[in-house]
C-alpha positions in Angstrom: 5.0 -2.0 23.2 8.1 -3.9 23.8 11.9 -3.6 22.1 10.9 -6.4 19.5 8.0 -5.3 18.5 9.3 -2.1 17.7 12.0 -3.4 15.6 9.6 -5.6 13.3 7.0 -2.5 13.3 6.2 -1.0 9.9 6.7 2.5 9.9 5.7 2.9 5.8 3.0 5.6 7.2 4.6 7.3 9.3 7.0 8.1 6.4 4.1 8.9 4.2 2.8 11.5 6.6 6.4 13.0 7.0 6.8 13.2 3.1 3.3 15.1 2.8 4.2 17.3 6.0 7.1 18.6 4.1 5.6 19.2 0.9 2.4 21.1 2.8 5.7 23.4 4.3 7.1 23.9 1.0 3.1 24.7 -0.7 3.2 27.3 2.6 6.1 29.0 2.1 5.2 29.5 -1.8 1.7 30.7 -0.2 3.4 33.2 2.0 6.1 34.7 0.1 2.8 35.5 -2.9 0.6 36.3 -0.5 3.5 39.2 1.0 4.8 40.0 -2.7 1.7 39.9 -4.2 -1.6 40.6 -2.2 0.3 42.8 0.6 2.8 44.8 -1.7 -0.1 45.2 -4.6 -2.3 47.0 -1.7 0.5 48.9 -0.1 1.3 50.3 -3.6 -2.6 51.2 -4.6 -3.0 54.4 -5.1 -6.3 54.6 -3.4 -7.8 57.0 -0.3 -10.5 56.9 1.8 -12.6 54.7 4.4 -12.9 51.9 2.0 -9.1 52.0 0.5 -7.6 52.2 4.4 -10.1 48.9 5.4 -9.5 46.8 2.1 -5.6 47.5 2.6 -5.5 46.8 6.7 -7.7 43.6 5.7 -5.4 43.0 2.7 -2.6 43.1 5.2 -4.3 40.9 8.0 -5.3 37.7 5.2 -2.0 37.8 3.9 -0.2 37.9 7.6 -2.7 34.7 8.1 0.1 32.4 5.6 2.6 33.3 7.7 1.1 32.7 10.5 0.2 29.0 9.0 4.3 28.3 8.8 5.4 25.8 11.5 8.1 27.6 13.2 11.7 26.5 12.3 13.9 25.2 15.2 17.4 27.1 14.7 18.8 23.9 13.6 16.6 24.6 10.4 14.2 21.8 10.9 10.4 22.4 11.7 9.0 22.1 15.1 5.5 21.0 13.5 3.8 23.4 15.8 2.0 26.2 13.5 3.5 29.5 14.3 2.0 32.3 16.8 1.7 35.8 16.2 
């Protein structure tokens, strides 16, 4: 692809898929932050014992660990890299 061609190029969807990138972030984050408020502090709190209670609050734990997982990591400029973040 040359300079001109480039210049003339629409980029309408590119800017589309940048605009739903950003909002699937923010829908994340929300995800995330109810997922460790809710689901993991919910099961930490339970006042439950047993097999069943200590495997229901480790899988509790691992599910909600999974949205933050989904986050793309943040460059320390603030902006996101894209890439999904490892564990």
């Amino acid at each position: 692809m040359d300079l001109e061609a480039l210049r003339s190029a629409r980029f309408n969807a590119l800017d589309e898929a940048v605009s739903d990138w950003s909002r699937m972030i923010t829908h994340l984050e929300d995800l995330e932050k109810g997922a460790r408020e809710g689901l993991r502090g919910q099961a930490k709190k339970a006042d439950r014992a047993g097999a069943n209670a200590t495997v229901s609050r480790e899988f509790i734990g691992r599910t909600a660990g999974e949205f933050t997982d989904a986050q793309p990591r943040r460059h320390p400029s603030g902006t996101s890299s894209g890439t999904p973040a490892t564990s």
